[in-house]
C-alpha positions in Angstrom: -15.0 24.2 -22.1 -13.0 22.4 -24.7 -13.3 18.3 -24.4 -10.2 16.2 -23.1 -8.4 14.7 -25.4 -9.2 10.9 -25.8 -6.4 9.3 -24.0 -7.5 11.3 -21.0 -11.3 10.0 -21.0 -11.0 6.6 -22.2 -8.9 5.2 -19.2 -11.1 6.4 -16.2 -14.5 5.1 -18.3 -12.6 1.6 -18.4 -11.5 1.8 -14.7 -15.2 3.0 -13.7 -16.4 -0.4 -16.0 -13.8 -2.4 -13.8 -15.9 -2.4 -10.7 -19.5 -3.1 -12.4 -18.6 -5.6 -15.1 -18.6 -9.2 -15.0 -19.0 -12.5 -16.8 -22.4 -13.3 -16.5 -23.3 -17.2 -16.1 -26.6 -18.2 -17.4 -26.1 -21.8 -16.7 -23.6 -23.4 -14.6 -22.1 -24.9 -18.2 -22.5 -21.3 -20.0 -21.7 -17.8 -19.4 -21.0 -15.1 -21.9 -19.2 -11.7 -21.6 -16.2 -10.1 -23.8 -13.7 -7.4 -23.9 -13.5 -3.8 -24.4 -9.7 -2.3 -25.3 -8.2 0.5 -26.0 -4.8 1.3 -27.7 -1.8 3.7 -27.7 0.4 4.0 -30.8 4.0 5.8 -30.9 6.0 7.1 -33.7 7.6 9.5 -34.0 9.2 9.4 -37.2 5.5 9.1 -39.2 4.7 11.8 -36.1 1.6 8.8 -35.0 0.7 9.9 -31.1 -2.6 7.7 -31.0 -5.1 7.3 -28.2 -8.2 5.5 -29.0 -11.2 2.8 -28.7 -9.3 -0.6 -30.3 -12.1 -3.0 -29.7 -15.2 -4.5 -28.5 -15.9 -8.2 -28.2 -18.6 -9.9 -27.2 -18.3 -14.1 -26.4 -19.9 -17.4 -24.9 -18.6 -20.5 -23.6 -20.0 -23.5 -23.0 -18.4 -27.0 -21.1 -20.6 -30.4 -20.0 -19.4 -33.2 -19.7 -20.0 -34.2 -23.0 -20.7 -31.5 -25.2 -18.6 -27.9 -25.6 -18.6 -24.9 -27.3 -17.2 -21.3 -28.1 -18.1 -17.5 -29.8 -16.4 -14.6 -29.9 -17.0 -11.8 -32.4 -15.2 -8.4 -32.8 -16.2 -4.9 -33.6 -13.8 -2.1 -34.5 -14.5 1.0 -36.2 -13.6 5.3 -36.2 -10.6 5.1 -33.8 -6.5 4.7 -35.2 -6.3 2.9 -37.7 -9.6 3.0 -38.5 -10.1 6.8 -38.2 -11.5 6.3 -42.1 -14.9 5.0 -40.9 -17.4 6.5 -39.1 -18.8 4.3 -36.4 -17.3 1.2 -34.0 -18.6 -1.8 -36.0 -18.3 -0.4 -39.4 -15.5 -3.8 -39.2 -16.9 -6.5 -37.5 -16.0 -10.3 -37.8 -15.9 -13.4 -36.1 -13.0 -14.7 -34.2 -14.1 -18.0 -33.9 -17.6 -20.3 -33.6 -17.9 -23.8 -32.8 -19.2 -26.5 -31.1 -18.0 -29.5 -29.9 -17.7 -33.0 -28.3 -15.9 -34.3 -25.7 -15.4 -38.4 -26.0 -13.8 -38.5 -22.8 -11.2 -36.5 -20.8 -8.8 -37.4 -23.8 -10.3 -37.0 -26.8 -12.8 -34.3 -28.4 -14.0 -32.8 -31.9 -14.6 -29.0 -32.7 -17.0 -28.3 -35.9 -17.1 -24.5 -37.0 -15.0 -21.7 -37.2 -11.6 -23.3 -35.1 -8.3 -22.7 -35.0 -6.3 -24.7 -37.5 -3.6 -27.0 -35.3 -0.6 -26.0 -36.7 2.8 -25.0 -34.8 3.3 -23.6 -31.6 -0.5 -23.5 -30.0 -2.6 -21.5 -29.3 0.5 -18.8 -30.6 4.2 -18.4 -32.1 5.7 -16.6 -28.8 4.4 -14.2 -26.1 3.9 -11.2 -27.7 0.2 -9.3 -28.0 1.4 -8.3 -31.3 2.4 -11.3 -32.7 4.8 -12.1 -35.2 5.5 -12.9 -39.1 3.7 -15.9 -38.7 0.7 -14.2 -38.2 0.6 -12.1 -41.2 1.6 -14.7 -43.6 -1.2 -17.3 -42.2 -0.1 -19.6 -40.2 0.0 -18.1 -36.8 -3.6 -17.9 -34.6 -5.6 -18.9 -38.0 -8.8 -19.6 -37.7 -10.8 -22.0 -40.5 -14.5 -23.7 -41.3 -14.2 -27.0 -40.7 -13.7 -30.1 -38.2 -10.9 -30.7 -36.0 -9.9 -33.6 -34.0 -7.8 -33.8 -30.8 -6.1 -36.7 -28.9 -4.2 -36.7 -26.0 -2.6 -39.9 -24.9 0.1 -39.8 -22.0 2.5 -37.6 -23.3 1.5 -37.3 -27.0 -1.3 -34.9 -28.4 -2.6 -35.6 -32.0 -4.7 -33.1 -33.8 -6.2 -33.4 -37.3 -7.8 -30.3 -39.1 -10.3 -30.9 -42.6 -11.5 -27.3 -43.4 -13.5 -26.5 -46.2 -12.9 -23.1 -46.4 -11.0 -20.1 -44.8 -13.0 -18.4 -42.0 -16.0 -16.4 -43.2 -15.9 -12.6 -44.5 -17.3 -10.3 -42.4 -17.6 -6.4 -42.8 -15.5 -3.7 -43.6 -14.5 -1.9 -46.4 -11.8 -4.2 -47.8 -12.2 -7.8 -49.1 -9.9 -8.8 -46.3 -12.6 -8.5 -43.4 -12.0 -11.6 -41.4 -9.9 -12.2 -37.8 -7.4 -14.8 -39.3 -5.0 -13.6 -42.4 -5.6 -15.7 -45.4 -5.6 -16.1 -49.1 -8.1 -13.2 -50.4 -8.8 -11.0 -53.7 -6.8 -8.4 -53.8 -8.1 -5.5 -53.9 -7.8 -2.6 -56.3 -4.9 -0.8 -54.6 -3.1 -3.7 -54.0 -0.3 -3.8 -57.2 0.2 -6.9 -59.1 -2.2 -8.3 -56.7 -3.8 -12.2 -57.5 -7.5 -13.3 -57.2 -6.7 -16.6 -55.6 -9.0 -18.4 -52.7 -8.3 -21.3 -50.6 -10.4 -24.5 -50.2 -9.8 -28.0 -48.9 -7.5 -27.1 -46.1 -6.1 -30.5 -44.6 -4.0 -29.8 -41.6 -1.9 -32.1 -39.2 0.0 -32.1 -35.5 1.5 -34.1 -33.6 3.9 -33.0 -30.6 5.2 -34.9 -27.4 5.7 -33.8 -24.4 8.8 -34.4 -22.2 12.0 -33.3 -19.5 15.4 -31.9 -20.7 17.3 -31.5 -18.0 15.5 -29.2 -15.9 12.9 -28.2 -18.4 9.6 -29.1 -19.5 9.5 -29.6 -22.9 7.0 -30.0 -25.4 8.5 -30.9 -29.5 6.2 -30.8 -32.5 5.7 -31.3 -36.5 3.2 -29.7 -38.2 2.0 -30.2 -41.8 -0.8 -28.3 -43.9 -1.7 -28.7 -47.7 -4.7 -26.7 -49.5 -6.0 -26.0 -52.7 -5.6 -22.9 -54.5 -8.4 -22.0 -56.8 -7.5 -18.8 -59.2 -10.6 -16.6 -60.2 -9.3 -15.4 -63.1 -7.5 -18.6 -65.0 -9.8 -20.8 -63.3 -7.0 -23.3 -62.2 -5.7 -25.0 -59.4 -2.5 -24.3 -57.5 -1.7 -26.0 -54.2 -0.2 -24.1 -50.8 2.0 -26.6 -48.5 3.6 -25.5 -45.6 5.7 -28.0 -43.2 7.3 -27.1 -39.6 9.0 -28.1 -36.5 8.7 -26.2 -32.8 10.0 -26.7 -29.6 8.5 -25.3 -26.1 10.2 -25.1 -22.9 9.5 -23.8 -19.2 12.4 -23.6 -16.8 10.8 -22.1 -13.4 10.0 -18.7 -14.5 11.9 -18.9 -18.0 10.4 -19.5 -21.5 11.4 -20.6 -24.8 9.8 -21.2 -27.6 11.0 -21.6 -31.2 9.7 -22.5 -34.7 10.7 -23.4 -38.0 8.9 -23.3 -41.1 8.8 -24.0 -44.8 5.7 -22.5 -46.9 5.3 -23.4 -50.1 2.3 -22.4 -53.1 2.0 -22.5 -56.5 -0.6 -19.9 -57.4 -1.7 -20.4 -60.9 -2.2 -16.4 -61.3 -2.3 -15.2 -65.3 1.0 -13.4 -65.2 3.0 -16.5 -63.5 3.6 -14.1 -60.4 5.2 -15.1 -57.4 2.9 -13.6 -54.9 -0.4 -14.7 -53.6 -2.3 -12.1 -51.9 -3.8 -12.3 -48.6 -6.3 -10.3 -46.2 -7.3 -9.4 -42.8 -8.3 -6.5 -40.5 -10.2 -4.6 -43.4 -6.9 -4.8 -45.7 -5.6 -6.9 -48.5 -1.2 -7.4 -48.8 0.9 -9.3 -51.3 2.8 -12.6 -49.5 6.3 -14.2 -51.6 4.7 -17.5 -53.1 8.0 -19.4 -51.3 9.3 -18.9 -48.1 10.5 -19.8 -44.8 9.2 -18.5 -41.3 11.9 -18.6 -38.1 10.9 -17.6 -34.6 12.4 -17.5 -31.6 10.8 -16.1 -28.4 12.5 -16.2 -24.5 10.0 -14.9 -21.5 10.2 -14.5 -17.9 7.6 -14.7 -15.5 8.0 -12.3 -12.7 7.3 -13.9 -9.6 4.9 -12.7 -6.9 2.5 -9.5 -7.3 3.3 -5.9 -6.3 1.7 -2.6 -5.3 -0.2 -3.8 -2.5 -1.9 -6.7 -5.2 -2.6 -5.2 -7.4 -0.3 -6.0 -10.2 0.5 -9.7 -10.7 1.3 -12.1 -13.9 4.0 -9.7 -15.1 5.9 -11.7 -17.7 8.9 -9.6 -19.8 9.9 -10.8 -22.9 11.4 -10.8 -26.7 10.4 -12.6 -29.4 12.2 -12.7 -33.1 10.6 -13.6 -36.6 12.0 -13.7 -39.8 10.4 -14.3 -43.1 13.0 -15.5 -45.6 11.8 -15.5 -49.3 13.0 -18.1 -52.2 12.1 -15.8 -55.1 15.2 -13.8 -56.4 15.5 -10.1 -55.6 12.8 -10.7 -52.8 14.1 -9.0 -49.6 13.5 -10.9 -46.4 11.1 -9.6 -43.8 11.9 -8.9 -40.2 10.0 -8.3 -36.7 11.7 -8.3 -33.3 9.7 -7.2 -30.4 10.3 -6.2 -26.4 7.5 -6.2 -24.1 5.7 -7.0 -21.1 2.8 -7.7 -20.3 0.9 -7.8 -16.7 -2.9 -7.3 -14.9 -3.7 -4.6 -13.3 -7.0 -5.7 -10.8 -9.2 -6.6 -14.0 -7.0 -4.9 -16.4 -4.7 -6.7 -18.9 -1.9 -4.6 -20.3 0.7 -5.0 -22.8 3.4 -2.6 -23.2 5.6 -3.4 -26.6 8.8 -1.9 -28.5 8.1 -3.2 -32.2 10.7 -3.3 -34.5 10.8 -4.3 -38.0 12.5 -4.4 -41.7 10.0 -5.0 -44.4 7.1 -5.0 -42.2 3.6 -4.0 -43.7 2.7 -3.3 -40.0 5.7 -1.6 -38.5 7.4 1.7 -39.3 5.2 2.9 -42.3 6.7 0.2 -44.5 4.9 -0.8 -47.6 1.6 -2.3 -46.5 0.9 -4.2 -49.9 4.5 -4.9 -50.8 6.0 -5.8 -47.9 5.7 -9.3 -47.3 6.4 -9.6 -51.1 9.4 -7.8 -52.7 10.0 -5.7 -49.8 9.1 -1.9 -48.5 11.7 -0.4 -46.1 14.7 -2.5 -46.2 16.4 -1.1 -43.0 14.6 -0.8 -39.5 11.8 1.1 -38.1 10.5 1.1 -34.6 7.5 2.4 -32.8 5.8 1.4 -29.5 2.0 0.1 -28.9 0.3 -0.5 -26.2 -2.9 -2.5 -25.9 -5.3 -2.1 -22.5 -7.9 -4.6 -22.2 -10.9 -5.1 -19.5 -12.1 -8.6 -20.2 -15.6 -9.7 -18.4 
């Protein structure tokens, strides 16, 4: 008897893992646990019908009352798009690590492997996908260093000083980290740089607020780095300024950014790109640029099929990556989804559409974000399935 395919095998094993698997607390401050997803990928055009194993993830919390701390690490491997290796953790890397202290209620520091505080927190919109943000590195970037936060009344402070970009991990790229940032190109990427980041110094500062009927929350944002070339051994600088705005209205969402990134690589040939890496995979980013997002939501009230669906949240979110070098075409992502549980189950359901998208519609991966790829749309649809313990 021939096997099932995949996509008919891997949802009952998850749903059979739904009603053994739990967080397990060691302590009442710390309990570990993890994830373990799967993923669907549509299109039709490339002729991509995709069923597979996306990832495992193992993680720990702690919380005292004085002293805090997180891990998560990631293992992905032989499924789409990594049908090219042969085993799950043949790419593995480290979300984030750190530990921390709390002062009081108001006022903590993280050391480690933390998310940088810049923009919209923890992420630029509601999508599982993400948007441009992400891939150009300043959207759910994680860094090796200390941060600071400080909440009083309605204003939250938070300083970042990071030494370095998050640690490599392993793959068969030299973009093997969780985070996209600056990396060495590797040797398919053309006119790729050899350029690495150091000295990150990152600020935040947003209030929060009504407007009318909505909550609001307004920020700035700032970051400024160090660019070290490999190859002419001299230093360029990356500085990236923004502005966002959040808002809840009842069951409605908005949130919109606006950002201005800025580096001066000091690459041999005087290029305009600096290359950067992530998820086994190294890409070309325009040197100038600036990042628009815009993301509505709408949080479904109540919970449905006798309870066991609830959070269902619809939404679209818009990015746009507009470059300053001449002849550069601008990048585009718009994306409609929803996402909802299911019992233990978190599902995401997305249309993704973009123009000059490494990710989307078979676009140039390495080029992309740079020149350009496919300067007219491309669609496909994902779907991500997730049973987190």
């Amino acid at each position: 008897m021939p096997a099932l395919p995949l996509r008919h095998t891997l949802l009952p094993a998850l749903l059979t893992l739904s009603a053994t698997a739990h967080a397990v607390p060691i302590t009442e401050n710390l309990d570990v646990g993890g994830a373990i997803r799967a993923r669907f990928d549509h299109d039709p055009d490339r002729k991509i019908d995709k069923a597979g194993l996306d990832t495992i993830m193992l993680r720990a919390n702690y919380d005292s009352d004085s002293w805090i701390g997180a891990v998560r690490y990631r293992f992905y491997g032989k499924a789409y798009p990594y049908q090219y290796t042969d085993k799950v953790g043949d790419i593995q890397f480290a979300e984030y690590a750190w530990v921390g202290y709390k002062f009081d209620e108001n006022r903590q520091v993280q050391v480690g492997l933390n998310k940088i505080p810049f923009g919209l927190q923890p992420y630029f919109g509601s999508t599982f996908y993400e948007t441009l943000g992400n891939v150009i590195g300043l959207e759910d970037v994680e860094a090796v260093g200390a941060k600071y936060i400080h909440q009083q009344g309605d204003w939250n402070l938070q300083l970042g000083l990071y030494g370095r970009p998050a640690w490599p991990g392993r793959g068969t790229s030299n973009g093997t980290t969780y985070s996209s940032v600056v990396t060495s190109a590797d040797d398919y990427v053309a006119n790729g740089s050899r350029n690495q980041e150091r000295q990150i110094a990152v600020a935040r500062l947003a209030r929060s607020f009504k407007l009318g009927d909505w909550q609001s929350e307004a920020g700035i944002s700032g970051l400024t780095s160090r660019l070290e070339n490999r190859d002419t051994h001299d230093d360029g600088r990356r500085n990236v300024i923004g502005v966002h705005y959040l808002g809840k209205n009842g069951p409605w969402g908005v949130q919109m950014l606006a950002a201005r990134q800025q580096m001066s690589p000091r690459n041999p040939d005087n290029s305009e790109r600096v290359t950067f890496g992530g998820y086994d995979g190294t890409y070309n980013v325009a040197s100038r640029g600036n990042l628009y997002v815009g993301d509505l939501s709408y949080s479904v009230p109540g919970t449905f099929l006798g309870d066991w669906v609830s959070g269902v949240t619809l939404y679209g979110n818009y990015s746009r990556f507009d470059k300053s070098a001449s002849g550069f075409d601008s990048s585009e992502r718009f994306i409609l989804g929803t996402s909802f549980s299911v019992r233990s189950f978190y599902i995401a359901v997305e249309w993704l559409n973009g123009r000059n998208d490494p990710y989307i519609g078979g676009s140039s991966y390495t080029e992309s974000l740079a020149q350009g790829g496919t300067d007219h749309w491309e669609n496909q649809l994902y779907m991500n399935i997730g049973y987190y313990f």
